[in-house]
N, CA, C and O of each residue as an XYZ file, in Angstrom:
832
protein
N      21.751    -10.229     47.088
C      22.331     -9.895     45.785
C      21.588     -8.710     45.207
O      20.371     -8.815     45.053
N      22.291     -7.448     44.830
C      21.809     -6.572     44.465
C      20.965     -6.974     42.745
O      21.291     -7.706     41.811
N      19.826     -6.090     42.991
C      19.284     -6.635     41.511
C      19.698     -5.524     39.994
O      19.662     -4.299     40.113
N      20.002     -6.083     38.895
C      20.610     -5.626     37.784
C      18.911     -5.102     37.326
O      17.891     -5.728     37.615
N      18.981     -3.733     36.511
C      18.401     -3.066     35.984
C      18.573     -2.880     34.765
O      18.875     -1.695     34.906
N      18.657     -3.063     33.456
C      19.744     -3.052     32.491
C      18.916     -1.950     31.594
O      19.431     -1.286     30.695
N      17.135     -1.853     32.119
C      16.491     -1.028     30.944
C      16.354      0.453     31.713
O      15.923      1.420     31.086
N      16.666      0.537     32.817
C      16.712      2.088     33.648
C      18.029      2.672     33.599
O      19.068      2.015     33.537
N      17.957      3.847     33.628
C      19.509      4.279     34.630
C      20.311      4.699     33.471
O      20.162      4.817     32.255
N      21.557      4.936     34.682
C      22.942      4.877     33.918
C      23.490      3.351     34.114
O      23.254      2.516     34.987
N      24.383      3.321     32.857
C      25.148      2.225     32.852
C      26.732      2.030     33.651
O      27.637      2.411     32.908
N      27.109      1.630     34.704
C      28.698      2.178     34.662
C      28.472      3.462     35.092
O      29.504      4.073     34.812
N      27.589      4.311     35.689
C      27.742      5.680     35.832
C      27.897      6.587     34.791
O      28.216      7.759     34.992
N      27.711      6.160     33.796
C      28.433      6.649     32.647
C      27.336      7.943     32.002
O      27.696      8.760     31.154
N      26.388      7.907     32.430
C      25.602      8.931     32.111
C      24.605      8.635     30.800
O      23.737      9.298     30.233
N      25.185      7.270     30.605
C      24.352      7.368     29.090
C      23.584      5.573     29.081
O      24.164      4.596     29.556
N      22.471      5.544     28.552
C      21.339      4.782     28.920
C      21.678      3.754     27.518
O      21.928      3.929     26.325
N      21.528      2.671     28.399
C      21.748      1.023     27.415
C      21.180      0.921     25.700
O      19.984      1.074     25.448
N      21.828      0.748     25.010
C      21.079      1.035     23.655
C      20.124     -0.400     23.666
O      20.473     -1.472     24.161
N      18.946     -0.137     23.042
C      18.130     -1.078     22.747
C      17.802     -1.841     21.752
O      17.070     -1.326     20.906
N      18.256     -3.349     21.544
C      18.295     -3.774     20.249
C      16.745     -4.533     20.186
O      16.448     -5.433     20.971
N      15.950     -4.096     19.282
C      15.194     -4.628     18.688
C      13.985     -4.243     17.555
O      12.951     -3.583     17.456
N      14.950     -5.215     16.708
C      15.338     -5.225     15.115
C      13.592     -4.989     14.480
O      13.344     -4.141     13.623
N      12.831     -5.638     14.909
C      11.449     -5.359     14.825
C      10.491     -4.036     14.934
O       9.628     -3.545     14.206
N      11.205     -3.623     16.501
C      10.703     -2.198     16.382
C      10.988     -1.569     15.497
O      10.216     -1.032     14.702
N      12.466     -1.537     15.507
C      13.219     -0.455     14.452
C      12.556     -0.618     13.083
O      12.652      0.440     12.461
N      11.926     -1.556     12.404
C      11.332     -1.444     11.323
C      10.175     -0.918     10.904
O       9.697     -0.189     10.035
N       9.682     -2.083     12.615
C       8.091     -1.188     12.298
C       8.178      0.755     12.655
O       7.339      1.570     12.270
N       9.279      1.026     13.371
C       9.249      2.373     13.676
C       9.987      3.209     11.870
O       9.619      4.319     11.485
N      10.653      2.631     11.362
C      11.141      3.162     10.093
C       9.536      2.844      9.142
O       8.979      3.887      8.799
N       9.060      1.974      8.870
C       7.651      1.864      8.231
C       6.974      3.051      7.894
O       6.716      3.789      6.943
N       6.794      2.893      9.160
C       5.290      4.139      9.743
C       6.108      5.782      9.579
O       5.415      6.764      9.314
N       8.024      5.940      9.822
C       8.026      7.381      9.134
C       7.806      7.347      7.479
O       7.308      8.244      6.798
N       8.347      5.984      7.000
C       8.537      6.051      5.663
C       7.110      6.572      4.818
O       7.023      7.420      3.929
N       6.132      5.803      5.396
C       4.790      6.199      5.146
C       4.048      7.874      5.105
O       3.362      8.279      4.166
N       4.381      8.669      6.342
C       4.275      9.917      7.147
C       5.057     10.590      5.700
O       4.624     11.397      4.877
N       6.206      9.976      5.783
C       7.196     11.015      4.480
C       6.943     10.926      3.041
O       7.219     11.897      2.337
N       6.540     10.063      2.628
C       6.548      9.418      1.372
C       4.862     10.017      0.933
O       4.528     10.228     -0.233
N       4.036     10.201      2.024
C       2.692     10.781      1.741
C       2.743     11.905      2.148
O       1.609     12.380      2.216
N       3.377     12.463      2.405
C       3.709     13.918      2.540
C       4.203     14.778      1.355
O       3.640     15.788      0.934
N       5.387     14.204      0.863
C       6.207     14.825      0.096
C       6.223     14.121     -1.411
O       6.502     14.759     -2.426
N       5.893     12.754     -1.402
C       6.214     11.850     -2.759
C       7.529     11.180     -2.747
O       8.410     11.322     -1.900
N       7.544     10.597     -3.563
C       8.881      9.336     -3.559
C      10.100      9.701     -3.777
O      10.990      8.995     -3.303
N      10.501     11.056     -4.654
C      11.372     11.674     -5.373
C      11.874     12.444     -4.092
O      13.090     12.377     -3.908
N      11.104     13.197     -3.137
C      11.406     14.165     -2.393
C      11.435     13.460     -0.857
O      11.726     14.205      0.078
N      11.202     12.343     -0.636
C      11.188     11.826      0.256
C      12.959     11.232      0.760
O      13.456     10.172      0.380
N      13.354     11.833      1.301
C      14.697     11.367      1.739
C      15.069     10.325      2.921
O      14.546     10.374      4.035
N      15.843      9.569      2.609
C      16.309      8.176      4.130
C      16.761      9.328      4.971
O      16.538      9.097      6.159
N      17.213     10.265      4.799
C      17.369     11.212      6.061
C      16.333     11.795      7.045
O      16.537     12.051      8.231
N      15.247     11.953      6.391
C      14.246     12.914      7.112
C      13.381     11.110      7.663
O      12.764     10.998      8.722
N      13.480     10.507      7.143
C      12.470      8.884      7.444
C      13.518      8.407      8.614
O      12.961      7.715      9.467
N      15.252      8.683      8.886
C      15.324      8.189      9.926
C      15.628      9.061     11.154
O      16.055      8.849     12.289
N      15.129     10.395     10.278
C      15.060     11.336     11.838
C      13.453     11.246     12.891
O      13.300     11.325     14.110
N      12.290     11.014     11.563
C      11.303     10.624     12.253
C      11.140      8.988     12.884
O      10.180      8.437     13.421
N      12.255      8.594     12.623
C      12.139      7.468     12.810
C      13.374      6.924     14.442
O      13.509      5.761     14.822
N      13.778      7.645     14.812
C      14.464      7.995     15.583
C      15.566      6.596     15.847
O      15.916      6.147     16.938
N      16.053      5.985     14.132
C      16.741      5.347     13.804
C      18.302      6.247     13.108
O      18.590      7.420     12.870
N      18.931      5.037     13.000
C      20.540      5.917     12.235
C      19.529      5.742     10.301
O      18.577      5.131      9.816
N      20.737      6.883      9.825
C      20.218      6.233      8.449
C      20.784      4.864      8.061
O      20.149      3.905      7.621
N      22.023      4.946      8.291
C      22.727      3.427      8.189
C      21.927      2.051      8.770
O      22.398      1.037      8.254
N      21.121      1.852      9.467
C      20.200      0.857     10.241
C      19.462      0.844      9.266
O      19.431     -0.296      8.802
N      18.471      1.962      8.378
C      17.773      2.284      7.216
C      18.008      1.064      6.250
O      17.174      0.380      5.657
N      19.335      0.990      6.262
C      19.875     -0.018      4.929
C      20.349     -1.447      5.290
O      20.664     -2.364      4.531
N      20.320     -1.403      6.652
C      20.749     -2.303      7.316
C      18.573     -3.255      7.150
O      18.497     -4.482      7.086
N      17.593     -2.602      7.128
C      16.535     -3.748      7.329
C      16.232     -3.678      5.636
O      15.690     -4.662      5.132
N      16.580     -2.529      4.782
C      16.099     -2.355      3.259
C      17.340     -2.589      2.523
O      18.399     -2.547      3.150
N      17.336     -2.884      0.991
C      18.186     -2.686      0.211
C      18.139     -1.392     -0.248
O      19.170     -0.721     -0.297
N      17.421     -1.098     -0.480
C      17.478      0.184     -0.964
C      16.217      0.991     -1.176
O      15.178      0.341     -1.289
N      16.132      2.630     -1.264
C      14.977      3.133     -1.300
C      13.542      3.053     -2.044
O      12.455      3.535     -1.726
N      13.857      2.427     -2.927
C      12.677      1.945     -3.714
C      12.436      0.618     -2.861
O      11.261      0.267     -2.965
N      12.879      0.125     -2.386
C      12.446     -1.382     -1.501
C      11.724     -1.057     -0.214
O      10.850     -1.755      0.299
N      12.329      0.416      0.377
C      11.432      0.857      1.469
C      10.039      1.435      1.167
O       9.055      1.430      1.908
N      10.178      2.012     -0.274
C       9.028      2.879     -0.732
C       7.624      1.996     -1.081
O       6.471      2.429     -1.108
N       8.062      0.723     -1.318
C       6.910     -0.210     -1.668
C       6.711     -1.223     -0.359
O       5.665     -1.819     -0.101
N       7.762     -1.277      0.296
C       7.091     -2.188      1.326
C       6.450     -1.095      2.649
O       5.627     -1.543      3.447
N       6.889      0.183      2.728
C       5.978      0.348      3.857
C       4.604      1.094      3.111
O       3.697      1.424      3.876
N       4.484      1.286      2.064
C       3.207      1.422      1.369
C       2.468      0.544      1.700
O       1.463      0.912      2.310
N       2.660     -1.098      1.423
C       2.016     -2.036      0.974
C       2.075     -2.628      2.865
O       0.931     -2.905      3.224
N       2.724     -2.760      3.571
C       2.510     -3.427      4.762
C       1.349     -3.447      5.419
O       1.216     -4.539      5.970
N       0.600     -2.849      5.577
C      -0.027     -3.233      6.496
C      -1.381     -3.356      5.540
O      -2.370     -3.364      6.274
N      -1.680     -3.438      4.373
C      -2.581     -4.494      3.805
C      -1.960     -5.910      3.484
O      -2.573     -6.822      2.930
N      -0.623     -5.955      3.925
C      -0.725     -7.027      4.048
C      -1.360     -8.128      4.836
O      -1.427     -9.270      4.379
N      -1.906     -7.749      6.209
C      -2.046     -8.278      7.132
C      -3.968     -8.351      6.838
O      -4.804     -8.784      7.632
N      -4.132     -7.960      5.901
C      -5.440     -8.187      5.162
C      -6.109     -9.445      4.377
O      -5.539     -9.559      3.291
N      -7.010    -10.323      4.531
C      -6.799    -11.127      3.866
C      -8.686    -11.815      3.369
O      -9.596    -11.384      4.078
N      -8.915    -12.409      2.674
C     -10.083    -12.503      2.180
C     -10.308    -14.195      2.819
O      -9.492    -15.117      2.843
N     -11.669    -14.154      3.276
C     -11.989    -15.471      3.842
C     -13.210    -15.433      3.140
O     -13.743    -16.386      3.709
N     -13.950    -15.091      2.427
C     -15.954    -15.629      1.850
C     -15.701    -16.032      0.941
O     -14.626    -16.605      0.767
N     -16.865    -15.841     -0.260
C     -17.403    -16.954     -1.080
C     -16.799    -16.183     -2.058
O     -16.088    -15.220     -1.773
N     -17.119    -16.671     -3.616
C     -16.439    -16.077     -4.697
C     -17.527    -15.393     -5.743
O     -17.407    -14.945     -6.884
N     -18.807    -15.534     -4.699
C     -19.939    -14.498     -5.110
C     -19.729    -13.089     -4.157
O     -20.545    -12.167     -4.176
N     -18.732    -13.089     -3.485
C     -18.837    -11.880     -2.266
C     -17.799    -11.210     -2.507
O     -17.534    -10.352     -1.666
N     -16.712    -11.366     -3.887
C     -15.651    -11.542     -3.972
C     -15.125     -9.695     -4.139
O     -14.148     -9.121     -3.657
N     -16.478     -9.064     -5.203
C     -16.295     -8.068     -5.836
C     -16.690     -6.458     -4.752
O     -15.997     -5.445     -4.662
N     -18.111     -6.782     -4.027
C     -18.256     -6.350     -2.611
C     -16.865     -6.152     -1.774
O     -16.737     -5.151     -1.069
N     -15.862     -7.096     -1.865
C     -14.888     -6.935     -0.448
C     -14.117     -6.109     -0.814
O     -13.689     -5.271     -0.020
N     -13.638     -6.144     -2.477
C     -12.774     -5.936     -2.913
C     -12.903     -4.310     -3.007
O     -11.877     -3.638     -2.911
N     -14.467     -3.538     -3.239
C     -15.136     -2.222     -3.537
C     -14.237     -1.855     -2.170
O     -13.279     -1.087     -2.084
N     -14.905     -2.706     -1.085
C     -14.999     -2.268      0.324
C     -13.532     -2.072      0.829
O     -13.186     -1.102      1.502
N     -13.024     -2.693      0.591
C     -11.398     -2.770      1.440
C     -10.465     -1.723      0.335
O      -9.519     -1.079      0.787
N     -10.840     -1.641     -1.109
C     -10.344     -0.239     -1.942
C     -10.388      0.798     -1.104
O      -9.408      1.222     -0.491
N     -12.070      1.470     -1.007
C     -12.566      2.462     -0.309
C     -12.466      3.150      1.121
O     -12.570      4.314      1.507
N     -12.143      1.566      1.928
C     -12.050      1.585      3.136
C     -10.438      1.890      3.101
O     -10.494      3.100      3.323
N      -9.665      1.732      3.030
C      -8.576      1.888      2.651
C      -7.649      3.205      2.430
O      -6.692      3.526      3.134
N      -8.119      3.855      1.359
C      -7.841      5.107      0.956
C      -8.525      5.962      1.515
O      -8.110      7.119      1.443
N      -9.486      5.761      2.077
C     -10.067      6.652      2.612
C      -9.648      6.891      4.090
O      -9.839      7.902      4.766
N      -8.951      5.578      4.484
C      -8.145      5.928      6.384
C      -6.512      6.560      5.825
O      -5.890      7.374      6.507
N      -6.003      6.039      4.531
C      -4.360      6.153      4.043
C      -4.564      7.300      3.985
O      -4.142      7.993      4.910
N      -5.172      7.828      3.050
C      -4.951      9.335      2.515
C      -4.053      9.312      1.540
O      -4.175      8.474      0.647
N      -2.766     10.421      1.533
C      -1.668     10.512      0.580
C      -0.488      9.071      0.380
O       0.283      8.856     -0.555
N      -0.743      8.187      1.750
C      -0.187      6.909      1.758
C      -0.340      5.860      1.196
O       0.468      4.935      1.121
N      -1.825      5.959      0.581
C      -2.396      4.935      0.142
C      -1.680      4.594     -1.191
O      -1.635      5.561     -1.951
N      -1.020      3.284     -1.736
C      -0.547      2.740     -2.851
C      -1.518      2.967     -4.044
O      -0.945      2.279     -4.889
N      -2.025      3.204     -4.335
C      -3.098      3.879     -5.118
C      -2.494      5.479     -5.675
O      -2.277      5.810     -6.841
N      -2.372      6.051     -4.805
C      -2.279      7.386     -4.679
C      -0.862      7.755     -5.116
O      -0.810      8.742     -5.850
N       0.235      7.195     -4.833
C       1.492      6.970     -4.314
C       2.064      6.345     -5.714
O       3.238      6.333     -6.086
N       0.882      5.815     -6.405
C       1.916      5.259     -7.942
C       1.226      6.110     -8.823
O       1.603      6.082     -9.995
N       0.110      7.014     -8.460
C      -0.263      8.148     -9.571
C       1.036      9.298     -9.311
O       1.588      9.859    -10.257
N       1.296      9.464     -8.306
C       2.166     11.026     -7.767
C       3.815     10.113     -8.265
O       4.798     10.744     -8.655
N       3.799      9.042     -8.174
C       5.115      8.436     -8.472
C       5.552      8.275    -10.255
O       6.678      8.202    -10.746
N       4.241      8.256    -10.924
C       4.351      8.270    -12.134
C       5.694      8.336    -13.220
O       6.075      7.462    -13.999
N       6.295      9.791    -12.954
C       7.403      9.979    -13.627
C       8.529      9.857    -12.725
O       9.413     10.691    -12.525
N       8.414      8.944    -12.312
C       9.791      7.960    -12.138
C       8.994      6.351    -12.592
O       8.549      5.540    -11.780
N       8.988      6.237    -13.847
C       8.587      5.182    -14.458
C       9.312      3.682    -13.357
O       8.702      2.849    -12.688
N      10.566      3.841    -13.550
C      10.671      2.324    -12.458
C      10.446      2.240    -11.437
O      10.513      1.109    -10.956
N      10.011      3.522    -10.443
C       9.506      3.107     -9.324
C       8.173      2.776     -9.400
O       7.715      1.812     -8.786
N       7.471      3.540    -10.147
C       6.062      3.398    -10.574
C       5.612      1.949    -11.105
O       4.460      1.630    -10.815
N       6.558      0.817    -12.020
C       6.394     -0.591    -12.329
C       6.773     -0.910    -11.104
O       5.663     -1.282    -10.725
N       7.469     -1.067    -10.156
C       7.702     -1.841     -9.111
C       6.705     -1.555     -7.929
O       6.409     -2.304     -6.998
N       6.347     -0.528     -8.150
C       5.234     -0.502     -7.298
C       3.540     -1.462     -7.685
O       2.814     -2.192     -7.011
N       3.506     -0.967     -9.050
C       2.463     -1.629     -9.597
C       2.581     -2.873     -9.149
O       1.871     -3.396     -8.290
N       4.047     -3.664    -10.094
C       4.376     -4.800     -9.843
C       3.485     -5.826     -8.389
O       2.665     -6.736     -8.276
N       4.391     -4.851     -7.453
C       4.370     -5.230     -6.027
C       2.648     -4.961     -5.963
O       2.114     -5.937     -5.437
N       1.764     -4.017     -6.315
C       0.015     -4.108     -5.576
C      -0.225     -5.075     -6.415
O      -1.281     -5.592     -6.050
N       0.466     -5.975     -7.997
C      -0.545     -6.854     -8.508
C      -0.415     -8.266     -7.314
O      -1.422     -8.973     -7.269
N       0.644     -8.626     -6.482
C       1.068     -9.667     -6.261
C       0.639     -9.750     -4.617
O       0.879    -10.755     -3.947
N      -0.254     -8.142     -3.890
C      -0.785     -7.743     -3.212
C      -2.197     -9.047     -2.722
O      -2.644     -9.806     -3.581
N      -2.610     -9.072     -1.530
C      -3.952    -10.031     -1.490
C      -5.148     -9.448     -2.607
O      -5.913    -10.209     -3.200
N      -5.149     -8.226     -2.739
C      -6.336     -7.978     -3.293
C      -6.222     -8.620     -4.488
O      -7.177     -9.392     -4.576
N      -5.459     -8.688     -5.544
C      -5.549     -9.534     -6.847
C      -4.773    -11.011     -7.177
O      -4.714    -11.692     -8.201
N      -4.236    -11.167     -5.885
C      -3.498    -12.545     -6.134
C      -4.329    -13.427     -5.255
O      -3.987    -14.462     -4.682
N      -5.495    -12.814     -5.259
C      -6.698    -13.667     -4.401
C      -7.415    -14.100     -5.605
O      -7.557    -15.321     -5.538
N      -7.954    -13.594     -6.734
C      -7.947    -13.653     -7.877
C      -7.638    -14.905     -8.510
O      -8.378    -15.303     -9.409
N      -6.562    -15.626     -8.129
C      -5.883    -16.478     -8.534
C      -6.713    -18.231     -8.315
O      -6.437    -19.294     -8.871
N      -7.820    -17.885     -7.235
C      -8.589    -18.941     -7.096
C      -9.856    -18.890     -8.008
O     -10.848    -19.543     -7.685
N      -9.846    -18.095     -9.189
C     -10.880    -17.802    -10.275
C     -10.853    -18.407    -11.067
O      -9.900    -18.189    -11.815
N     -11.894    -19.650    -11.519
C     -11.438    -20.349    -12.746
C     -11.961    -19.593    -14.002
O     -13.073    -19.755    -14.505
N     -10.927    -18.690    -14.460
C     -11.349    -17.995    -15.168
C      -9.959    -17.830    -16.852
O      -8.989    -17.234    -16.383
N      -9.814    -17.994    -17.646
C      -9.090    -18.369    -18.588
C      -7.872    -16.765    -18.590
O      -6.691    -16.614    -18.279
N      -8.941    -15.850    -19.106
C      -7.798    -15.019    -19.251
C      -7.814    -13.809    -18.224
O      -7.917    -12.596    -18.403
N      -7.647    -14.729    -16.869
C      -7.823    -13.768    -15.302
C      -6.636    -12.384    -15.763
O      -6.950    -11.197    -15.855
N      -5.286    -12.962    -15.992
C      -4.130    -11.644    -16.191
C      -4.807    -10.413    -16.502
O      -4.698     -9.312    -15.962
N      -5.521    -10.783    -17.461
C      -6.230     -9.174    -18.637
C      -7.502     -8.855    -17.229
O      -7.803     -7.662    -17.180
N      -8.027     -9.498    -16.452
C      -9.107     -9.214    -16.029
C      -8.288     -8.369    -14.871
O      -8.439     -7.163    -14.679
N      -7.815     -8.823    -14.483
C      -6.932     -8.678    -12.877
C      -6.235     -7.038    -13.368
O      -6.255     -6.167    -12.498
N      -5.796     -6.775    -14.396
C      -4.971     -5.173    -14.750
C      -6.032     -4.834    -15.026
O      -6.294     -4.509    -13.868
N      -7.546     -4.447    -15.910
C      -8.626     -4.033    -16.103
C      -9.052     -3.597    -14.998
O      -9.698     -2.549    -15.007
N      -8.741     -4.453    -13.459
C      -9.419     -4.118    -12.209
C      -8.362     -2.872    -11.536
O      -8.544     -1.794    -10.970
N      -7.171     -3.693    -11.948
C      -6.164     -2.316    -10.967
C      -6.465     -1.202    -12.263
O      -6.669     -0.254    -11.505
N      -6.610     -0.720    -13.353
C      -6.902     -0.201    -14.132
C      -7.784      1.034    -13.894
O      -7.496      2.221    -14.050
N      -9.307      0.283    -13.341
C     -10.728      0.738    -12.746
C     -10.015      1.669    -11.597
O      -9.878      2.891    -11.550
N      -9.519      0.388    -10.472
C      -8.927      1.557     -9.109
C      -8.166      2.686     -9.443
O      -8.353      3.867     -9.149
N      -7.199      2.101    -10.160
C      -6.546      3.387    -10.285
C      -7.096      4.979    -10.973
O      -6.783      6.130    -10.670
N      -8.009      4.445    -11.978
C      -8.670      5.730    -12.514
C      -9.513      6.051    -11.630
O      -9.683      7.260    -11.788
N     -10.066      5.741    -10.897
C     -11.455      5.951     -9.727
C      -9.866      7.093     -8.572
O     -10.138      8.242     -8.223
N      -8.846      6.642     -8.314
C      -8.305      7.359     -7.204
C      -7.600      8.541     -7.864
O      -7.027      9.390     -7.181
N      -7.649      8.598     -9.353
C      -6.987     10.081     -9.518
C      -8.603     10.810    -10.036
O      -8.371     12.001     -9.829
N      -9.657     10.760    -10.428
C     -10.395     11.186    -10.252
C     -11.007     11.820     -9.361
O     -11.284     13.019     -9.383
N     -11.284     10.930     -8.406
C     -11.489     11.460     -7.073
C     -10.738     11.844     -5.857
O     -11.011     12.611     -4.934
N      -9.624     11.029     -6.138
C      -8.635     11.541     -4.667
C      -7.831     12.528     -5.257
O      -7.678     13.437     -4.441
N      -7.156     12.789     -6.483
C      -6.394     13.918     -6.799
C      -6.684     14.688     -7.643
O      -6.093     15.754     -7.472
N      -7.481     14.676     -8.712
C      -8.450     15.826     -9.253
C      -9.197     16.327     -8.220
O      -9.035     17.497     -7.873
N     -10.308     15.330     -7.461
C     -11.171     15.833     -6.502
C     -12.089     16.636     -7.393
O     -12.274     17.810     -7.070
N     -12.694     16.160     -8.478
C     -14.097     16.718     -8.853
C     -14.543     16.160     -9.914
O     -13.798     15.563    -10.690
N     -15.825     16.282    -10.090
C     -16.894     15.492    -10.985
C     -17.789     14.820     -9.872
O     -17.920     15.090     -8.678
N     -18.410     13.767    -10.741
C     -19.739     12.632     -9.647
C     -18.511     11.969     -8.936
O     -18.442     12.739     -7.978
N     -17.619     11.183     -8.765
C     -17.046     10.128     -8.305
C     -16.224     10.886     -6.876
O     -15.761     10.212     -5.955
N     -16.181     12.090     -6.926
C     -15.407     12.539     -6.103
C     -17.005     13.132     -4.853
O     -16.940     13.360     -3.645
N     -18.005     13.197     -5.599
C     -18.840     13.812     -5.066
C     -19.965     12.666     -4.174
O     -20.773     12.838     -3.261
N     -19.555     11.541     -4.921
C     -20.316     10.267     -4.081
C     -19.710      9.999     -2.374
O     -18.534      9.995     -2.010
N     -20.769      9.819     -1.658
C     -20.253      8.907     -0.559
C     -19.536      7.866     -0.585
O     -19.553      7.010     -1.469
N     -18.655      7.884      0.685
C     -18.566      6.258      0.303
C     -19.147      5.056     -0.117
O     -18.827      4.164     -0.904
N     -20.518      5.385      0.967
C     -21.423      3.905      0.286
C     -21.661      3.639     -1.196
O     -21.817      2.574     -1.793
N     -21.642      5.314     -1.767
C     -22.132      4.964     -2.875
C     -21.132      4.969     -3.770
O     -21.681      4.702     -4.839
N     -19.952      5.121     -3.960
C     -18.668      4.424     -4.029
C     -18.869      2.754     -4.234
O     -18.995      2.058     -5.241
N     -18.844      2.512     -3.065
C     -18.496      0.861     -2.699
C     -19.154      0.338     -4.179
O     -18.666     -0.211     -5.167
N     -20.593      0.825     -3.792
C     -21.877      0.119     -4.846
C     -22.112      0.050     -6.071
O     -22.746     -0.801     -6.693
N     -21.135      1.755     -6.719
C     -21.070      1.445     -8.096
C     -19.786      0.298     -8.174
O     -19.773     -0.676     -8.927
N     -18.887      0.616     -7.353
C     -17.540     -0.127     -7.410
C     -17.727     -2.076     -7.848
O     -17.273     -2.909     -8.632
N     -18.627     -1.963     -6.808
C     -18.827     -3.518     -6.536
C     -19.605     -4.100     -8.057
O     -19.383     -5.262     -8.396
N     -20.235     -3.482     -8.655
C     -21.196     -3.687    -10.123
C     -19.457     -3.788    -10.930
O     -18.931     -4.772    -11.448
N     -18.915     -2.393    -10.772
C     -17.913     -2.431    -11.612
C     -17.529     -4.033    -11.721
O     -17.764     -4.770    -12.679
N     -16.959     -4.330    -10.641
C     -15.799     -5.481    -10.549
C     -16.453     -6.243    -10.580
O     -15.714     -7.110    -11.046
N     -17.813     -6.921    -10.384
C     -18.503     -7.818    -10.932
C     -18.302     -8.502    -12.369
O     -18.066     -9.667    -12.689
N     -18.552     -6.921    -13.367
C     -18.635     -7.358    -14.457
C     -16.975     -7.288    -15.070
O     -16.706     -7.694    -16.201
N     -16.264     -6.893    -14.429
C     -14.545     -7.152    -15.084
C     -14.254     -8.778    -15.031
O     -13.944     -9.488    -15.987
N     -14.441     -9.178    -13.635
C     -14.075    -10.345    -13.185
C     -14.924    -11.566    -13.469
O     -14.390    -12.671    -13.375
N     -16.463    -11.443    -13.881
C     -16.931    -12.357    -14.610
C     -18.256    -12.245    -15.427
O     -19.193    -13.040    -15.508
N     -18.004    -10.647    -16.191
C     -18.599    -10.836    -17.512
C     -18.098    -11.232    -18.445
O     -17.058    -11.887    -18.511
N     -19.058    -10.739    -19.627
C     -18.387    -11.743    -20.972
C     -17.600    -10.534    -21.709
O     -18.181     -9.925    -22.608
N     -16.377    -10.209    -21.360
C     -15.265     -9.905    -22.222
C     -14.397    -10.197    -22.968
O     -13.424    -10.880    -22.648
N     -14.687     -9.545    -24.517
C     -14.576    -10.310    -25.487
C     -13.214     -9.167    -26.678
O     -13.558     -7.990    -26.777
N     -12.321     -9.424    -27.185
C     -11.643     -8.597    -27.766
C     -12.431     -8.493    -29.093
O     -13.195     -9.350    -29.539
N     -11.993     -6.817    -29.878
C     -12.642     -6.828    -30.951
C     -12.948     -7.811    -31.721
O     -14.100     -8.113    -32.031
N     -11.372     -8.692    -32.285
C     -11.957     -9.906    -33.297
C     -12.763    -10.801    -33.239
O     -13.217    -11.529    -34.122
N     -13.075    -10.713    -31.436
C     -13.989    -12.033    -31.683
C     -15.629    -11.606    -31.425
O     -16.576    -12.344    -31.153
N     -15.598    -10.542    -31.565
C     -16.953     -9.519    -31.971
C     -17.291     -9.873    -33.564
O     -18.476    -10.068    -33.832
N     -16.513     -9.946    -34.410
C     -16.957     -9.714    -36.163
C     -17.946    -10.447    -36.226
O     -18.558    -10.568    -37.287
């Protein structure tokens, strides 16, 4: 019995090679252009056309794994910290958090969700849905094991910190913060989030 080949060749003679269904690649291969484009150009200028030419998908397949472009713009931002996740103590909590910021933006570059909701800014609803989507992210919905009363206010104070630390330094690019190493990054970082997440913060009135 002759043996069937179905991933070589022609099909039928036909000159043209078996299409390949799988729905997984095609995403993770749309992801990784969406990312390439979206940190290249920004959210506004980033087109499903040019993401499924690098993506060597149809655009129609595009919509076929997303609803729509703001749904691609935050999930291939955010994917692959997803696969990130915190296992130590809740004294080690503020350290991981410096570390996996830093470590982070510093491999993303223009990709990094950080970066990506400063340059996204004026498109205000993509910019809340993005936020939205990094509060509900591991880094602050880890947070959530803090017995701490008014974590909400602490938890935006922290994306607050990051976010001013990445237009300082990643898109101004000058002053001390842009001029520190990483290590020394991490170290003021880690003091920072120490004292957001469990000093004594207190609103004016209850100062009098």
């Amino acid at each position: 019995m002759a043996s069937v080949q179905a991933t070589s060749g022609d099909v039928g003679g036909t000159g043209r090679r078996p299409r390949v269904r799988n729905p997984e690649l095609h995403r993770a291969a749309i992801l990784a252009a969406a990312r390439a484009v979206f940190g290249e150009v920004g959210y506004a200028n980033g087109t499903i056309r040019e993401i499924a030419r690098r993506a060597g998908v149809t655009h129609g397949l595009i919509f076929r794994h997303f609803a729509s472009k703001e749904e691609l713009f935050v999930t291939a931002l955010l994917a692959r910290r997803e696969e990130q996740s915190y296992s130590g103590t809740v004294a080690d909590l503020p350290e991981w958090i410096a570390r996996r910021y830093v470590d982070n933006i510093e491999t993303d570059g223009p990709s990094d969700p950080f970066i990506a909701l400063i340059r996204s800014a004026s498109d205000t609803g993509v910019a809340k849905e993005l936020l939205n989507a990094m509060r509900r992210e591991p880094t602050l919905s880890v947070l959530g094991a803090l017995d701490v009363s008014d974590l909400p206010k602490r938890a935006d104070l922290l994306g607050a910190l990051l976010t001013g630390v990445t237009f300082n330094r990643y898109i101004l690019a000058d002053g001390e913060l842009a001029a520190m190493s990483a290590r020394e990054l991490i170290a003021y970082l880690t003091t920072a989030i120490h004292t957001i997440l469990f000093g004594p913060l207190h609103a004016a009135s209850d100062c009098s």
